[in-house]
C-alpha positions as CSV (number, residue, x, y, z in Angstrom):
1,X,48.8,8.3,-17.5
2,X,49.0,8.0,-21.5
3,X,47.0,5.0,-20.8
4,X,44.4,6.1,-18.8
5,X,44.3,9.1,-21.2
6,X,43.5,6.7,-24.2
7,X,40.9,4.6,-22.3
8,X,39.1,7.5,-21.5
9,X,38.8,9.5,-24.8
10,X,37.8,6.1,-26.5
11,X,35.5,5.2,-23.8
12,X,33.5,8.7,-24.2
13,X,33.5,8.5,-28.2
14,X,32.0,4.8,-27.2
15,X,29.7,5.8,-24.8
16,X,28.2,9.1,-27.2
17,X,27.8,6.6,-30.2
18,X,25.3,4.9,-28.2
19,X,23.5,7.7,-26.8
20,X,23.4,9.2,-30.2
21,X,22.1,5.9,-31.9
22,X,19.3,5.4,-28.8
23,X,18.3,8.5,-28.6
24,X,18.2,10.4,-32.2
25,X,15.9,7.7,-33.9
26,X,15.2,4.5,-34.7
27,X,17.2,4.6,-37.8
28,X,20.1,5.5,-36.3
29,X,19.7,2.9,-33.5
30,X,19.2,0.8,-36.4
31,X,22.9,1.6,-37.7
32,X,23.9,1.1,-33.9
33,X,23.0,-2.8,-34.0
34,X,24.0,-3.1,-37.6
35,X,27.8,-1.8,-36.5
36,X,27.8,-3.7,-33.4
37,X,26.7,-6.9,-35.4
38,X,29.3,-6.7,-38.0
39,X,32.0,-6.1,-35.5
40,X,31.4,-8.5,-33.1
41,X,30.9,-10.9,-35.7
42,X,33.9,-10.3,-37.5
43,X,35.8,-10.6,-34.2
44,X,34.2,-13.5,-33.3
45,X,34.9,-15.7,-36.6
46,X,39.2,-13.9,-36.6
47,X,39.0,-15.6,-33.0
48,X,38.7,-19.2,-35.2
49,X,41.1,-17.8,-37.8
50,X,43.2,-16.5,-35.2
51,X,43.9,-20.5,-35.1
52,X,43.1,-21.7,-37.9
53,X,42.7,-19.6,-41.5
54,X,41.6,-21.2,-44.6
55,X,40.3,-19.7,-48.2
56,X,37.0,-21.5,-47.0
57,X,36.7,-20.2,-43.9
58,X,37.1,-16.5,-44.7
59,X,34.3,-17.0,-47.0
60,X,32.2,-18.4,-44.6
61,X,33.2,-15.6,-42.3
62,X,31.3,-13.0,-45.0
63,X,28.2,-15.4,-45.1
64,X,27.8,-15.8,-41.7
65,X,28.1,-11.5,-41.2
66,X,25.9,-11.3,-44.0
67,X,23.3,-13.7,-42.2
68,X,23.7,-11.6,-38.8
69,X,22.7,-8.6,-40.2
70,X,20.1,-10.2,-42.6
71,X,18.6,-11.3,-38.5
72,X,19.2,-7.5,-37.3
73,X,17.6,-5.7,-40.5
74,X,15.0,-8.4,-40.6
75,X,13.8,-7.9,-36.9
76,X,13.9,-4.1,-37.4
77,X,11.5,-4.3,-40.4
78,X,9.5,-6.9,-38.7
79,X,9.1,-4.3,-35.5
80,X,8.5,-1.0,-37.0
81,X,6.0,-2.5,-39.2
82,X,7.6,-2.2,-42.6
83,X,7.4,-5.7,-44.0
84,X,8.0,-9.4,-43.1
85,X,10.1,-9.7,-46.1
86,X,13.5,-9.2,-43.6
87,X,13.0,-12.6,-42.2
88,X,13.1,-13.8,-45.5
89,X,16.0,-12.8,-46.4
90,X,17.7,-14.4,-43.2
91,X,15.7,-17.6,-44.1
92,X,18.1,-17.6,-47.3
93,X,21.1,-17.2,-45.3
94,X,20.2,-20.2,-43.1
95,X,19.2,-22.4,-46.3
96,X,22.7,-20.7,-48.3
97,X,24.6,-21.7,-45.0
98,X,24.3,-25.8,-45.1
99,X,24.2,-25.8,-49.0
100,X,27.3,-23.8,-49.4
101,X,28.8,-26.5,-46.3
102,X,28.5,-29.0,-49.0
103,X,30.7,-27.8,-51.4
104,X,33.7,-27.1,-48.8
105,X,36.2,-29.8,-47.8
106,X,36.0,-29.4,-44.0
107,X,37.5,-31.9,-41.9
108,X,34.8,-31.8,-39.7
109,X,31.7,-29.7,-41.3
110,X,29.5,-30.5,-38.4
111,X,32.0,-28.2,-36.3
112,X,32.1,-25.8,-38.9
113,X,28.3,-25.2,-39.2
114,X,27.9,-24.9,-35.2
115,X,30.5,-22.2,-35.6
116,X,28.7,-20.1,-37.8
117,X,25.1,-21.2,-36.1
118,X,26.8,-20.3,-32.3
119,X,27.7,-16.6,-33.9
120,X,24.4,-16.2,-35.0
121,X,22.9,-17.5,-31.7
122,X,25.2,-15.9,-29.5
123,X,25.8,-11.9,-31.5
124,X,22.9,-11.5,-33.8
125,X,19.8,-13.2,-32.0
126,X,20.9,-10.7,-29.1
127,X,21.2,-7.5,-31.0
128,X,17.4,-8.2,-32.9
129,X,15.8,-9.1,-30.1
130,X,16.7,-5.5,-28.5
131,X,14.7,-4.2,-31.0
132,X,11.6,-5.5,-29.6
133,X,12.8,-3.8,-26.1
134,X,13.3,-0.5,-28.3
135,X,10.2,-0.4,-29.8
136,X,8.9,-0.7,-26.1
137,X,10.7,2.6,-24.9
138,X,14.1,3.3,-26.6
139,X,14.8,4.7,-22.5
140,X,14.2,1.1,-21.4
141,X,17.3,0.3,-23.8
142,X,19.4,3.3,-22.6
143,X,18.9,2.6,-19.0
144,X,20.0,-0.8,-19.6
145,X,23.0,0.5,-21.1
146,X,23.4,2.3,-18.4
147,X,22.8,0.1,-15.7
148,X,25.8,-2.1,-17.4
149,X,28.1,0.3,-17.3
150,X,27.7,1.3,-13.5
151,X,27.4,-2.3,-12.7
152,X,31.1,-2.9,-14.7
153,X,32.2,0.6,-12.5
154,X,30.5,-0.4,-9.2
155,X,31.9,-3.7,-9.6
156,X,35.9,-2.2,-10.3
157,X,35.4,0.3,-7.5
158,X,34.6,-2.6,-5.1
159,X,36.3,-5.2,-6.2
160,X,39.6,-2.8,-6.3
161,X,38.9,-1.7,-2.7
162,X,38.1,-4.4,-0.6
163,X,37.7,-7.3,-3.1
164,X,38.9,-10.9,-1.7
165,X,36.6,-13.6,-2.0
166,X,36.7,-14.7,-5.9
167,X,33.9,-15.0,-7.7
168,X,34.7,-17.7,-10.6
169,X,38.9,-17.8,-10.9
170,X,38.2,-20.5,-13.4
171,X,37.4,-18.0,-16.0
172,X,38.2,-14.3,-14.4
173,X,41.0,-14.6,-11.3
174,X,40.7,-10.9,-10.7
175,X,36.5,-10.7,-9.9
176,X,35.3,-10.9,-6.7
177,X,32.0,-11.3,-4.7
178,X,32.4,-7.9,-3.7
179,X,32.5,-6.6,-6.2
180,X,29.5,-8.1,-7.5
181,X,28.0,-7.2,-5.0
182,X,29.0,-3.9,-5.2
183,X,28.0,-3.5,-9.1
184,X,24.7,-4.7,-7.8
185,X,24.3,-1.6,-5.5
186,X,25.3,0.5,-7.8
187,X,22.3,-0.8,-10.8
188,X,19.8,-0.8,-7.7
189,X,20.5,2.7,-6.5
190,X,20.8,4.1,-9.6
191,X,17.2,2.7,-10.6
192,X,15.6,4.9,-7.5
193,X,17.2,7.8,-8.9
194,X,16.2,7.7,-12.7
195,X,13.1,6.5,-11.7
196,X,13.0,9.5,-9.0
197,X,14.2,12.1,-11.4
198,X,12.2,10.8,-14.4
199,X,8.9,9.3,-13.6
200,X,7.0,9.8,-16.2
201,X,9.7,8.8,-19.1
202,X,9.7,5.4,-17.2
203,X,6.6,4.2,-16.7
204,X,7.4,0.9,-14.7
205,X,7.2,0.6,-11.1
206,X,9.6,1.5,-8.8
207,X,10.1,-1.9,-7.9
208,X,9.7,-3.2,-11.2
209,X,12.6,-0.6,-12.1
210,X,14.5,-2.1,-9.1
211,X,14.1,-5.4,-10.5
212,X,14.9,-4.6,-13.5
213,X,18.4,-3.4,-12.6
214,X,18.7,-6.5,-10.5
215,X,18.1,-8.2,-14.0
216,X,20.9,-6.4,-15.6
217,X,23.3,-6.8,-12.9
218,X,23.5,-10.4,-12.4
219,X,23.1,-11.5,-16.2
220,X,26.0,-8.7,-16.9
221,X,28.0,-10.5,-15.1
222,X,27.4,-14.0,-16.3
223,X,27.9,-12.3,-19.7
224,X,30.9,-11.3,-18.7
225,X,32.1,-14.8,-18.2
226,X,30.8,-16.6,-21.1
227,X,33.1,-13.9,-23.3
228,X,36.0,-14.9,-21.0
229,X,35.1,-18.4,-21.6
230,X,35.4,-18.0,-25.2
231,X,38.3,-16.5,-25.2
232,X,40.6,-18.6,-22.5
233,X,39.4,-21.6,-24.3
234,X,40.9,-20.6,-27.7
235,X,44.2,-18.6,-25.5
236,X,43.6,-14.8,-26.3
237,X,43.3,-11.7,-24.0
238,X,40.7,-9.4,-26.0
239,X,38.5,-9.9,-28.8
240,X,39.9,-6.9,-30.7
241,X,41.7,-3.7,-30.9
242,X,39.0,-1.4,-32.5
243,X,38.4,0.5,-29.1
244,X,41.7,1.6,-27.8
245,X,42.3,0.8,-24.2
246,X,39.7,-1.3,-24.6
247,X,39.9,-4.2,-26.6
248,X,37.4,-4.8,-29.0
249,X,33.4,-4.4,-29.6
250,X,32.9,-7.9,-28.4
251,X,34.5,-7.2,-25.0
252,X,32.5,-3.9,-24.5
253,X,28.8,-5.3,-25.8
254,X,29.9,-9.0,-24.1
255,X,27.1,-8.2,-20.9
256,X,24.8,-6.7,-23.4
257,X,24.5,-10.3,-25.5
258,X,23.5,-11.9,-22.3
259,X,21.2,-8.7,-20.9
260,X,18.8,-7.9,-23.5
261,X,17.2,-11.7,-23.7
262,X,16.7,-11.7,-19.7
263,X,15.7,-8.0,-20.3
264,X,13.0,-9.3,-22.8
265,X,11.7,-12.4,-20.9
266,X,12.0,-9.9,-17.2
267,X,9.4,-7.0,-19.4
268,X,7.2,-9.9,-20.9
269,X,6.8,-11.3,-17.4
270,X,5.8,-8.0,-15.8
Protein backbone atom coordinates (compact mmCIF):
# COMPACT_ATOMS: atom_id res chain seq x y z
CA UNK A 1 0.00 0.00 0.00
CA UNK A 2 3.09 2.36 1.01
CA UNK A 3 4.20 1.40 -2.36
CA UNK A 4 1.54 2.08 -4.41
CA UNK A 5 1.28 5.32 -2.37
CA UNK A 6 4.87 6.35 -3.43
CA UNK A 7 4.31 5.42 -7.16
CA UNK A 8 1.53 7.45 -7.32
CA UNK A 9 2.52 10.82 -5.65
CA UNK A 10 5.75 10.65 -7.82
CA UNK A 11 3.94 9.68 -10.87
CA UNK A 12 1.51 12.82 -10.61
CA UNK A 13 4.53 15.34 -9.72
CA UNK A 14 5.99 13.53 -13.11
CA UNK A 15 3.11 13.75 -14.99
CA UNK A 16 2.35 17.91 -13.91
CA UNK A 17 6.08 18.72 -14.83
CA UNK A 18 5.38 17.81 -18.23
CA UNK A 19 2.05 19.39 -18.62
CA UNK A 20 3.53 22.47 -17.08
CA UNK A 21 6.66 22.49 -19.42
CA UNK A 22 4.25 21.75 -22.74
CA UNK A 23 1.83 23.86 -22.01
CA UNK A 24 3.13 27.21 -20.21
CA UNK A 25 5.73 28.10 -23.02
CA UNK A 26 8.23 27.30 -25.05
CA UNK A 27 10.82 28.22 -22.61
CA UNK A 28 9.71 26.20 -20.17
CA UNK A 29 9.27 23.23 -22.55
CA UNK A 30 12.71 24.22 -23.27
CA UNK A 31 13.84 23.50 -19.54
CA UNK A 32 11.70 20.26 -19.93
CA UNK A 33 14.10 18.69 -22.64
CA UNK A 34 17.12 20.35 -21.07
CA UNK A 35 16.25 18.25 -17.62
CA UNK A 36 15.29 15.27 -19.38
CA UNK A 37 18.57 15.35 -21.41
CA UNK A 38 20.87 15.76 -18.48
CA UNK A 39 19.24 12.97 -16.64
CA UNK A 40 18.92 10.48 -18.91
CA UNK A 41 22.28 11.10 -19.96
CA UNK A 42 23.79 10.98 -16.72
CA UNK A 43 22.04 7.67 -16.14
CA UNK A 44 23.01 6.40 -19.26
CA UNK A 45 26.96 7.03 -18.98
CA UNK A 46 26.56 5.59 -14.50
CA UNK A 47 25.09 2.47 -16.49
CA UNK A 48 29.03 2.13 -18.01
CA UNK A 49 30.44 3.20 -14.72
CA UNK A 50 28.12 1.09 -12.96
CA UNK A 51 30.84 -1.46 -14.52
CA UNK A 52 33.53 0.18 -15.06
CA UNK A 53 34.62 3.82 -13.33
CA UNK A 54 37.68 5.49 -14.33
CA UNK A 55 39.07 9.42 -13.70
CA UNK A 56 38.77 9.43 -17.62
CA UNK A 57 35.50 8.28 -18.01
CA UNK A 58 33.76 10.58 -15.56
CA UNK A 59 35.19 13.34 -17.47
CA UNK A 60 34.02 12.13 -20.57
CA UNK A 61 30.63 11.65 -18.89
CA UNK A 62 30.53 15.77 -18.40
CA UNK A 63 31.52 16.24 -22.13
CA UNK A 64 29.25 14.03 -23.51
CA UNK A 65 26.11 15.84 -21.23
CA UNK A 66 27.52 18.97 -22.14
CA UNK A 67 27.31 17.90 -25.95
CA UNK A 68 23.64 16.64 -25.41
CA UNK A 69 22.43 19.73 -24.33
CA UNK A 70 24.64 21.78 -26.69
CA UNK A 71 22.11 19.42 -29.55
CA UNK A 72 18.91 20.33 -27.43
CA UNK A 73 19.68 24.29 -26.92
CA UNK A 74 21.02 24.24 -30.38
CA UNK A 75 17.84 22.77 -32.11
CA UNK A 76 15.70 25.10 -29.94
CA UNK A 77 17.46 28.25 -31.21
CA UNK A 78 17.53 26.84 -34.64
CA UNK A 79 13.44 26.39 -34.43
CA UNK A 80 12.23 29.45 -32.75
CA UNK A 81 14.34 31.40 -35.12
CA UNK A 82 16.87 32.91 -32.71
CA UNK A 83 20.18 32.07 -34.38
CA UNK A 84 22.07 29.09 -36.07
CA UNK A 85 24.88 29.77 -33.66
CA UNK A 86 23.45 26.60 -31.35
CA UNK A 87 24.57 24.05 -33.83
CA UNK A 88 27.79 25.53 -33.60
CA UNK A 89 28.33 25.04 -30.46
CA UNK A 90 27.40 21.24 -30.66
CA UNK A 91 29.75 21.15 -33.73
CA UNK A 92 32.55 21.95 -31.01
CA UNK A 93 31.47 19.29 -28.85
CA UNK A 94 31.76 16.70 -31.68
CA UNK A 95 35.27 18.13 -32.86
CA UNK A 96 36.32 18.47 -28.61
CA UNK A 97 34.91 14.72 -28.41
CA UNK A 98 37.67 12.69 -30.71
CA UNK A 99 40.49 15.30 -29.86
CA UNK A 100 40.10 14.98 -26.16
CA UNK A 101 39.85 10.73 -27.10
CA UNK A 102 43.48 11.23 -27.94
CA UNK A 103 44.82 12.20 -24.94
CA UNK A 104 43.03 9.34 -22.76
CA UNK A 105 44.67 5.92 -22.43
CA UNK A 106 41.61 3.78 -23.24
CA UNK A 107 42.04 0.28 -23.92
CA UNK A 108 39.85 0.34 -26.63
CA UNK A 109 39.05 4.18 -27.65
CA UNK A 110 37.00 3.08 -30.55
CA UNK A 111 34.40 1.61 -27.92
CA UNK A 112 34.81 4.49 -25.89
CA UNK A 113 33.79 7.15 -28.63
CA UNK A 114 30.68 4.82 -29.80
CA UNK A 115 29.72 5.22 -26.19
CA UNK A 116 29.50 8.68 -26.05
CA UNK A 117 28.30 9.00 -29.93
CA UNK A 118 25.24 6.08 -29.07
CA UNK A 119 24.16 8.61 -26.04
CA UNK A 120 24.07 11.37 -28.23
CA UNK A 121 22.23 9.32 -30.95
CA UNK A 122 20.05 7.57 -28.78
CA UNK A 123 18.95 10.69 -25.66
CA UNK A 124 19.75 13.96 -27.28
CA UNK A 125 18.95 13.48 -31.15
CA UNK A 126 15.46 12.44 -29.70
CA UNK A 127 14.74 15.19 -27.31
CA UNK A 128 15.87 18.07 -30.32
CA UNK A 129 14.07 16.65 -32.80
CA UNK A 130 10.76 17.10 -30.59
CA UNK A 131 11.22 20.48 -30.97
CA UNK A 132 10.45 20.54 -34.49
CA UNK A 133 7.11 18.56 -33.53
CA UNK A 134 6.55 21.46 -30.80
CA UNK A 135 6.98 24.17 -32.93
CA UNK A 136 4.26 22.38 -35.03
CA UNK A 137 1.58 22.37 -32.26
CA UNK A 138 2.98 22.01 -28.59
CA UNK A 139 -0.70 19.74 -28.35
CA UNK A 140 0.75 17.43 -31.03
CA UNK A 141 3.64 16.84 -28.31
CA UNK A 142 1.10 16.57 -25.32
CA UNK A 143 -1.11 14.12 -27.03
CA UNK A 144 1.85 12.11 -27.66
CA UNK A 145 2.64 12.16 -24.20
CA UNK A 146 -0.43 11.14 -23.66
CA UNK A 147 -1.01 8.53 -25.92
CA UNK A 148 2.24 6.83 -24.19
CA UNK A 149 1.12 6.82 -21.09
CA UNK A 150 -2.40 5.13 -21.92
CA UNK A 151 -0.70 2.85 -24.19
CA UNK A 152 1.88 1.80 -20.95
CA UNK A 153 -1.80 1.68 -18.83
CA UNK A 154 -3.86 -0.09 -21.56
CA UNK A 155 -1.04 -2.40 -22.00
CA UNK A 156 -0.80 -3.23 -17.79
CA UNK A 157 -4.60 -3.46 -17.60
CA UNK A 158 -4.49 -6.18 -20.37
CA UNK A 159 -1.62 -7.72 -20.08
CA UNK A 160 -2.51 -8.15 -16.09
CA UNK A 161 -5.96 -9.53 -17.02
CA UNK A 162 -5.87 -11.86 -19.59
CA UNK A 163 -2.18 -11.66 -20.78
CA UNK A 164 -0.65 -15.14 -22.05
CA UNK A 165 0.96 -15.12 -25.16
CA UNK A 166 4.47 -13.31 -24.71
CA UNK A 167 5.46 -10.80 -26.74
CA UNK A 168 9.47 -10.78 -26.66
CA UNK A 169 10.56 -12.92 -23.27
CA UNK A 170 14.13 -12.40 -24.58
CA UNK A 171 14.10 -8.90 -23.34
CA UNK A 172 10.68 -8.40 -21.18
CA UNK A 173 9.20 -12.07 -19.84
CA UNK A 174 6.21 -10.30 -18.31
CA UNK A 175 4.69 -8.40 -21.78
CA UNK A 176 2.29 -9.96 -23.63
CA UNK A 177 0.49 -9.73 -27.08
CA UNK A 178 -2.42 -8.76 -25.25
CA UNK A 179 -1.46 -6.43 -23.84
CA UNK A 180 -0.12 -4.81 -26.74
CA UNK A 181 -2.85 -5.12 -28.17
CA UNK A 182 -4.76 -3.75 -25.60
CA UNK A 183 -2.35 -0.47 -25.25
CA UNK A 184 -3.11 -0.15 -28.87
CA UNK A 185 -6.90 0.24 -28.22
CA UNK A 186 -6.50 2.26 -25.64
CA UNK A 187 -4.06 5.18 -28.00
CA UNK A 188 -6.78 4.59 -30.87
CA UNK A 189 -9.80 5.24 -28.80
CA UNK A 190 -8.45 7.88 -27.02
CA UNK A 191 -7.49 9.70 -30.44
CA UNK A 192 -11.53 9.75 -31.42
CA UNK A 193 -12.09 11.32 -28.21
CA UNK A 194 -9.57 14.22 -28.11
CA UNK A 195 -10.11 14.62 -31.55
CA UNK A 196 -14.00 14.57 -30.79
CA UNK A 197 -13.81 16.95 -27.83
CA UNK A 198 -11.20 19.20 -29.34
CA UNK A 199 -11.38 19.69 -33.03
CA UNK A 200 -10.28 22.63 -33.72
CA UNK A 201 -6.89 22.49 -31.25
CA UNK A 202 -6.06 19.41 -33.58
CA UNK A 203 -6.18 20.13 -36.79
CA UNK A 204 -5.29 16.66 -38.42
CA UNK A 205 -7.81 14.28 -39.58
CA UNK A 206 -9.59 12.00 -37.75
CA UNK A 207 -7.85 9.28 -39.36
CA UNK A 208 -4.72 10.97 -39.49
CA UNK A 209 -5.21 11.35 -35.53
CA UNK A 210 -5.91 7.58 -35.47
CA UNK A 211 -2.79 6.93 -37.21
CA UNK A 212 -1.04 8.87 -35.32
CA UNK A 213 -1.80 7.06 -32.10
CA UNK A 214 -1.20 3.91 -34.02
CA UNK A 215 2.28 5.52 -34.50
CA UNK A 216 2.90 5.98 -30.90
CA UNK A 217 1.63 2.71 -29.80
CA UNK A 218 3.76 0.38 -31.67
CA UNK A 219 7.10 2.46 -31.56
CA UNK A 220 6.33 2.84 -27.60
CA UNK A 221 6.65 -0.34 -27.35
CA UNK A 222 9.68 -1.14 -29.37
CA UNK A 223 11.15 1.69 -27.13
CA UNK A 224 10.31 -0.03 -24.42
CA UNK A 225 12.49 -2.88 -25.43
CA UNK A 226 15.51 -1.28 -26.70
CA UNK A 227 15.82 0.34 -22.90
CA UNK A 228 15.34 -3.23 -21.60
CA UNK A 229 17.99 -4.25 -24.01
CA UNK A 230 20.37 -1.90 -22.63
CA UNK A 231 19.92 -2.65 -19.46
CA UNK A 232 19.82 -6.80 -19.31
CA UNK A 233 22.93 -6.57 -21.48
CA UNK A 234 24.96 -4.61 -18.85
CA UNK A 235 22.73 -6.81 -15.69
CA UNK A 236 20.65 -3.97 -13.98
CA UNK A 237 16.83 -3.53 -13.21
CA UNK A 238 16.33 0.38 -13.61
CA UNK A 239 18.20 3.16 -14.98
CA UNK A 240 17.81 5.20 -11.85
CA UNK A 241 16.24 6.08 -8.65
CA UNK A 242 15.25 9.83 -9.26
CA UNK A 243 11.49 8.99 -9.55
CA UNK A 244 10.47 7.00 -6.63
CA UNK A 245 8.49 3.84 -7.52
CA UNK A 246 9.65 4.37 -10.58
CA UNK A 247 13.04 4.01 -11.45
CA UNK A 248 14.73 6.62 -13.21
CA UNK A 249 14.04 9.36 -16.09
CA UNK A 250 15.45 6.92 -18.62
CA UNK A 251 12.86 4.35 -17.80
CA UNK A 252 9.92 6.84 -17.79
CA UNK A 253 11.10 8.88 -21.26
CA UNK A 254 12.54 5.23 -22.74
CA UNK A 255 9.08 5.04 -25.38
CA UNK A 256 9.46 8.75 -25.92
CA UNK A 257 13.32 8.34 -27.49
CA UNK A 258 11.86 5.93 -29.97
CA UNK A 259 8.28 8.02 -30.55
CA UNK A 260 9.09 11.43 -31.43
CA UNK A 261 11.50 10.40 -34.59
CA UNK A 262 8.53 8.02 -36.03
CA UNK A 263 6.29 10.94 -34.79
CA UNK A 264 8.45 13.38 -37.05
CA UNK A 265 8.82 11.13 -40.14
CA UNK A 266 4.58 9.95 -39.58
CA UNK A 267 3.70 14.33 -39.64
CA UNK A 268 6.28 14.89 -42.58
CA UNK A 269 4.58 12.16 -44.48
CA UNK A 270 1.07 13.37 -44.01
Amino acid sequence: MKNILLRSISGAIYVALILAGVLINNWTFLALCVLFTILSLIEYFSLELHTTASRHKYLTCILDVAGGVAMVSGTWLLVTGWCIYGIAAYLIYLLARLITQLYIKDVDPVASLSKSFLGQLYIALPLSTIMFIYASSPYLVMAMFIFIWLNDTGAFIVGCSIGRHRLFPRLSPKKSWEGFWGGLVFCIAAAFVIKSFWPDTYTLTTCQMAGFSIVVSVFATWGDLVESMFKRSLNVKDSGKIIPGHGGILDRIDSLLCVVPAVACYLLFI
